[in-house]
C-alpha positions in Angstrom: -111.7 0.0 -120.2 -112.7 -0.1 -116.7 -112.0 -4.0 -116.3 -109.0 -3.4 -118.0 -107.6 -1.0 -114.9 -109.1 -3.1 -112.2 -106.8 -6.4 -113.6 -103.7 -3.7 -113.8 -104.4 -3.0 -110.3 -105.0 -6.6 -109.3 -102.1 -7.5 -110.8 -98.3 -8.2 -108.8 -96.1 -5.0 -109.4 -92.5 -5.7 -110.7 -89.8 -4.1 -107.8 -89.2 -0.6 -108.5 -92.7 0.3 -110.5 -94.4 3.3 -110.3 -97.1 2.0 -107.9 -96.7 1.9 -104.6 -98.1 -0.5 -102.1 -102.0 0.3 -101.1 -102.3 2.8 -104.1 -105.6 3.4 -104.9 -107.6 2.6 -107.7 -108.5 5.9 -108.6 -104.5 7.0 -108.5 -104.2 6.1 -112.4 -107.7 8.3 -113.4 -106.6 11.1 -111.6 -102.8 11.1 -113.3 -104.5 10.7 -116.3 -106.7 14.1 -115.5 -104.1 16.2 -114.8 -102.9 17.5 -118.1 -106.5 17.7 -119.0 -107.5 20.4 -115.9 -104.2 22.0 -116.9 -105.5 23.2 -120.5 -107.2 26.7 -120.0 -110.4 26.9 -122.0 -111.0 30.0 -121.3 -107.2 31.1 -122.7 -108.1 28.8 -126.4 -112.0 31.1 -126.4 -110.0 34.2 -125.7 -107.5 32.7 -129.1 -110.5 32.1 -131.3 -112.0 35.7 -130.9 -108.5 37.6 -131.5 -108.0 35.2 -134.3 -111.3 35.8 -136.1 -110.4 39.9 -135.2 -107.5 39.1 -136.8 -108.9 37.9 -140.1 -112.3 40.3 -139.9 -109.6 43.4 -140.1 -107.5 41.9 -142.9 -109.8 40.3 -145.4 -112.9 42.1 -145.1 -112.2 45.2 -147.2 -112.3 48.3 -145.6 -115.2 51.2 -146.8 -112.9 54.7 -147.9 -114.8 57.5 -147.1 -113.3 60.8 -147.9 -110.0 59.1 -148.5 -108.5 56.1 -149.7 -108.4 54.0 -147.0 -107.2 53.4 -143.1 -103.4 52.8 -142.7 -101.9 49.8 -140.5 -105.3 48.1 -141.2 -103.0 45.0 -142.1 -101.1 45.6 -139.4 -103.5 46.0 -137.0 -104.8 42.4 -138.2 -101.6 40.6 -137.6 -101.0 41.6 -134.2 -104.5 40.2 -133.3 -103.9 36.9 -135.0 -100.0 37.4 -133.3 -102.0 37.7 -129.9 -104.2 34.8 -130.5 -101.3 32.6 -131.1 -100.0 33.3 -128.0 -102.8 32.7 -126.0 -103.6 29.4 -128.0 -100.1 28.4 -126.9 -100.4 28.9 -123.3 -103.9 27.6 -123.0 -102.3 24.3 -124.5 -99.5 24.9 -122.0 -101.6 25.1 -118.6 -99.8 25.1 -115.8 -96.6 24.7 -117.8 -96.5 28.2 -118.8 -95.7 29.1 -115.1 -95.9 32.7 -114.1 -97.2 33.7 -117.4 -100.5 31.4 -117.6 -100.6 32.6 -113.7 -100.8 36.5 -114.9 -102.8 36.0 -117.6 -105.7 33.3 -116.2 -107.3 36.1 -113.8 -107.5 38.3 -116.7 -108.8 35.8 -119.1 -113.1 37.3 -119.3 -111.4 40.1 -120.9 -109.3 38.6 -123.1 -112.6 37.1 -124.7 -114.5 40.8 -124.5 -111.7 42.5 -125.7 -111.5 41.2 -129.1 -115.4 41.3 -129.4 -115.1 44.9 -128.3 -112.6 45.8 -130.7 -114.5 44.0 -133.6 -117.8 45.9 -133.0 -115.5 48.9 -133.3 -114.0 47.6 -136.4 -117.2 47.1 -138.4 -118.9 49.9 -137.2 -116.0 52.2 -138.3 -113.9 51.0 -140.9 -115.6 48.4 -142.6 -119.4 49.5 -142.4 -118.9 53.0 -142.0 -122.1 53.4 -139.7 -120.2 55.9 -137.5 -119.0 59.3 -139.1 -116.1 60.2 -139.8 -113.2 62.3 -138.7 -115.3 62.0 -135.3 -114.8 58.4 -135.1 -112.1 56.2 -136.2 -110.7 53.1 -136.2 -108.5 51.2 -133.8 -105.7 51.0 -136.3 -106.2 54.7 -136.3 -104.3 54.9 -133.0 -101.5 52.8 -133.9 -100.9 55.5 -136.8 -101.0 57.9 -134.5 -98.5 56.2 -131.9 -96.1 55.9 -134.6 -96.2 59.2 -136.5 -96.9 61.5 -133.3 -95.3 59.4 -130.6 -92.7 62.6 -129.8 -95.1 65.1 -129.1 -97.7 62.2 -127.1 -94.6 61.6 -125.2 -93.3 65.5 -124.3 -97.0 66.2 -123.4 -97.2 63.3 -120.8 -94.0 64.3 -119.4 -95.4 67.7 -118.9 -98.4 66.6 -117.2 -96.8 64.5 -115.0 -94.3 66.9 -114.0 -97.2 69.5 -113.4 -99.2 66.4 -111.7 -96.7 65.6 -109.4 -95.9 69.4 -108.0 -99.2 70.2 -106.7 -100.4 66.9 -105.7 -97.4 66.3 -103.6 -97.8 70.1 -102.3 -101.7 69.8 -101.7 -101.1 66.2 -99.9 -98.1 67.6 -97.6 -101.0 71.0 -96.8 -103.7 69.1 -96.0 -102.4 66.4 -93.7 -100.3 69.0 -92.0 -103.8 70.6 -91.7 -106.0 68.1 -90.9 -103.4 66.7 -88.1 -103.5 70.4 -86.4 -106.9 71.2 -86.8 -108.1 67.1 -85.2 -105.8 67.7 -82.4 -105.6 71.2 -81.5 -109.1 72.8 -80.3 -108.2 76.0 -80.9 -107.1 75.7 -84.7 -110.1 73.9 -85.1 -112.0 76.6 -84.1 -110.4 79.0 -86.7 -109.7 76.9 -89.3 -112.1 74.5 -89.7 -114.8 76.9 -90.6 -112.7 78.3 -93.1 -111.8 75.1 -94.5 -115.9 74.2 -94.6 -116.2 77.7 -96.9 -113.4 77.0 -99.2 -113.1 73.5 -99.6 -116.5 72.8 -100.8 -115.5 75.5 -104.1 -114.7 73.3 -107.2 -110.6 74.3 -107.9 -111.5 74.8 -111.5 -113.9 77.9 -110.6 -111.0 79.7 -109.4 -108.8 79.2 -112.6 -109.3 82.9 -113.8 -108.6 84.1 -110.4 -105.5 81.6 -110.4 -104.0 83.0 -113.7 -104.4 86.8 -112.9 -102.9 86.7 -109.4 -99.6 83.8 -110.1 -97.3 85.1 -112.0 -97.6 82.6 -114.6 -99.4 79.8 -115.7 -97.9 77.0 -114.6 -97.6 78.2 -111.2 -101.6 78.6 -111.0 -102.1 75.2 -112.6 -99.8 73.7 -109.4 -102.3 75.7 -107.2 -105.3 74.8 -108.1 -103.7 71.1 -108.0 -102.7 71.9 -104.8 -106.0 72.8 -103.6 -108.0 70.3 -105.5 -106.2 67.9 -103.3 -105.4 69.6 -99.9 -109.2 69.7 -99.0 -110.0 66.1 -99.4 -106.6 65.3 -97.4 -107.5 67.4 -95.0 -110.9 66.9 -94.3 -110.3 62.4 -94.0 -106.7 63.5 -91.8 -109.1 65.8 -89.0 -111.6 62.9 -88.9 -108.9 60.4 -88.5 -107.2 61.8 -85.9 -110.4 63.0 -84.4 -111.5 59.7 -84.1 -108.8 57.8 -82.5 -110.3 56.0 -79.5 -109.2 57.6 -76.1 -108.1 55.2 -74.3 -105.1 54.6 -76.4 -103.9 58.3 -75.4 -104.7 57.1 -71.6 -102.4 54.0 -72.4 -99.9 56.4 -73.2 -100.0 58.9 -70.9 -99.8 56.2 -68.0 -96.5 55.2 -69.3 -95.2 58.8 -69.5 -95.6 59.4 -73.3 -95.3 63.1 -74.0 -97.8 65.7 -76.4 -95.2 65.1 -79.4 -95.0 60.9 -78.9 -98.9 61.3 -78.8 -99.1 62.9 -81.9 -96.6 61.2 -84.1 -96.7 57.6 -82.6 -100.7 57.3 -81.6 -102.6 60.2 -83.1 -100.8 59.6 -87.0 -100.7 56.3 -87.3 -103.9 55.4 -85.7 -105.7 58.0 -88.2 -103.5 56.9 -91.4 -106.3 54.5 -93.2 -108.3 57.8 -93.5 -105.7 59.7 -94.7 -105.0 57.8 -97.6 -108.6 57.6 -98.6 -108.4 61.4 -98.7 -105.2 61.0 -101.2 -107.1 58.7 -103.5 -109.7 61.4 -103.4 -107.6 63.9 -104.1 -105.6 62.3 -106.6 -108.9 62.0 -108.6 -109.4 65.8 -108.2 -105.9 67.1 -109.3 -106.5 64.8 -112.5 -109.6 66.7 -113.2 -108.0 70.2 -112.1 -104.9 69.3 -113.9 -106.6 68.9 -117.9 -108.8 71.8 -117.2 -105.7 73.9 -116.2 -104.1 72.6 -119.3 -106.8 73.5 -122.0 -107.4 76.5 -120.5 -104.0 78.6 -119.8 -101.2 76.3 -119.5 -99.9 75.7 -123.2 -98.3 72.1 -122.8 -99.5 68.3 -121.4 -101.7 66.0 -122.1 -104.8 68.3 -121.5 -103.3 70.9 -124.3 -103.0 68.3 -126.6 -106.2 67.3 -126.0 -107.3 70.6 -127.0 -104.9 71.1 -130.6 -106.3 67.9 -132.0 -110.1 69.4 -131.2 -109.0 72.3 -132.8 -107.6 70.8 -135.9 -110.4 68.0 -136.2 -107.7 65.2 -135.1 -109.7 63.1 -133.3 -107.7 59.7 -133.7 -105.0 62.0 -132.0 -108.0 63.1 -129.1 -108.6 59.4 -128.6 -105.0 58.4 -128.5 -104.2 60.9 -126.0 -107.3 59.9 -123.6 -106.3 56.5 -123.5 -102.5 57.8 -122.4 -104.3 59.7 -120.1 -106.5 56.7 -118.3 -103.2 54.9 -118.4 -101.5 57.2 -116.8 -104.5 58.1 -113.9 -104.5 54.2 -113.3 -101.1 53.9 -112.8 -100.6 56.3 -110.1 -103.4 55.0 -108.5 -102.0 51.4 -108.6 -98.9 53.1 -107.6 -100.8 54.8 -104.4 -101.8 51.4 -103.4 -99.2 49.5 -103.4 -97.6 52.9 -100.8 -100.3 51.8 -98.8 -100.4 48.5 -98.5 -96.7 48.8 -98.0 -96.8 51.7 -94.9 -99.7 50.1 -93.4 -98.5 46.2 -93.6 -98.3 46.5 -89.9 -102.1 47.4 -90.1 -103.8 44.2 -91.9 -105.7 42.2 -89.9 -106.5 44.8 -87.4 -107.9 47.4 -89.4 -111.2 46.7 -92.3 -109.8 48.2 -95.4 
């Protein structure tokens, strides 16, 4: 094969061929390579497994305990052979697939665990039965429960973001608002930073019964102890940001006449924002945790609440559907939080380790 090549290359090109003069000899190997690095193994693995999940789920029969069997099992089975289609297409694609084999090739190690994941789950539950039921179901079991309780999944997340969104934003707007006076002004340092030290440190969720008996209602206590959850943690990272600034940038600024206000808002803020929005990630992890013990406990909607009926009623497909809506909904907003970031403090990269 290789003699054939060399006397191709040897041999005088008709005007207007493909080759140019002085190509190399290893031009027609590597044209020939190209469609081969453009096929995605790992995308064709990640086909077989939700193939074979596809096939486990639908033709090996499932084990009815207590009832007669687990809906959208067949279902469940042709989405994962529907999935592994698709990814069997765009691994034989490559690069051709564009912007969709370039968002799915980073992800591709979990799109081989996934579908092992989710057949270990499978056989343990419905087709073995090695877990007990109602305390642990199927995956299929969510879909039924997406379908048939969708309406009341939905108006529950809608509450807890609403409830989410009132006393985070209130406990971020505190605590930078405190943190800023307490790292620039000596003297309300001296009287609030002790009491911050005392209270801060209290978990929000010990002060629910306090919450509830002095606000007059529930909802109003929940956004409180949201509030707080969050304030401290904003507050805290804002006083050692602007704490920290280094001197001689206010010396900079004095020189040139800057006033106490410019100082503040144009050297003492922006200098200390990379710590303030560590303290919102912080915090936003802390209103989560305030906000579905504040639900379970007093306030009689949300995701938390619902969390609670299906306990009560021994739903726990419904439980499990309603913590994955939760970690969806938790990862979003911090997704959402970084991209605020990277976006205010654009101006920032390269100067400042994040």
């Amino acid at each position: 094969m290789s003699a054939v090549i060399d006397r191709v290359l040897e041999a005088p090109q008709a005007p207007g061929h493909w080759r140019r003069p002085g190509i190399e000899k290893a031009a027609p190997a590597a044209v020939f390579a190209r469609p081969a690095e453009g096929f995605w193994r790992t995308g064709a693995l990640a086909s077989a497994g939700w193939i074979a999940l596809g096939l486990l789920t639908v033709y090996w029969p499932n084990k009815a305990v207590g009832f007669s069997d687990w809906a959208y099992t067949d279902e469940f089975g042709i989405a994962a052979i529907a999935i592994g289609a698709l990814l069997l297409l765009v691994a034989l694609l490559g690069t051709r697939a564009g912007r969709v084999a370039r968002t799915l090739r980073p992800a591709g190690p979990w799109l081989v665990a996934l579908p092992v994941l989710f057949a270990i789950w499978e056989i343990a539950t419905a087709k073995l039965a090695l877990l007990p039921t109602p305390f642990f179901a199927p995956p299929q079991s969510l879909i039924e429960t997406y379908i048939d309780d969708w309406r009341r999944l939905g108006e529950s997340l809608a509450h807890s973001a609403r409830l989410l969104a009132h006393g985070f934003v209130l406990g971020a707007l505190a605590g930078f608002l405190t943190g800023v006076t307490i790292g620039w002004s000596r003297i309300a340092g001296y009287w609030v930073h002790p009491v911050l030290r005392f209270v801060g440190p209290v978990p929000a969720s010990a002060l629910l019964p306090l919450a509830f008996f002095f606000f007059p209602s529930s909802y109003a206590a929940a956004v409180f102890l949201i509030a707080l959850a969050t304030g401290f943690p904003v507050a805290v990272l804002t006083w050692s940001g602007v704490a920290g600034v280094n001197r001689n940038y206010y010396d900079v600024a004095r020189t040139m006449g800057a006033s106490e206000r410019f100082l503040v808002l144009r050297v003492a803020i922006p200098a200390a924002l990379p710590q303030v929005f560590v303290g919102l990630f912080m915090g936003l992890g802390a209103a989560f945790s305030v906000l579905v013990t504040a639900e379970m406990m007093g306030v009689k909607a949300g995701l938390g609440f619902y969390l609670s009926w299906a306990q009560g009623w021994a739903s726990y497909s419904n439980m499990y559907a309603a913590l994955i809506v939760m970690a969806l909904l938790c990862s979003g907003l911090i997704t959402l939080l970084f991209k605020v970031r990277d976006r205010v403090l654009s101006w920032q990269k390269g100067t400042v380790k994040w």
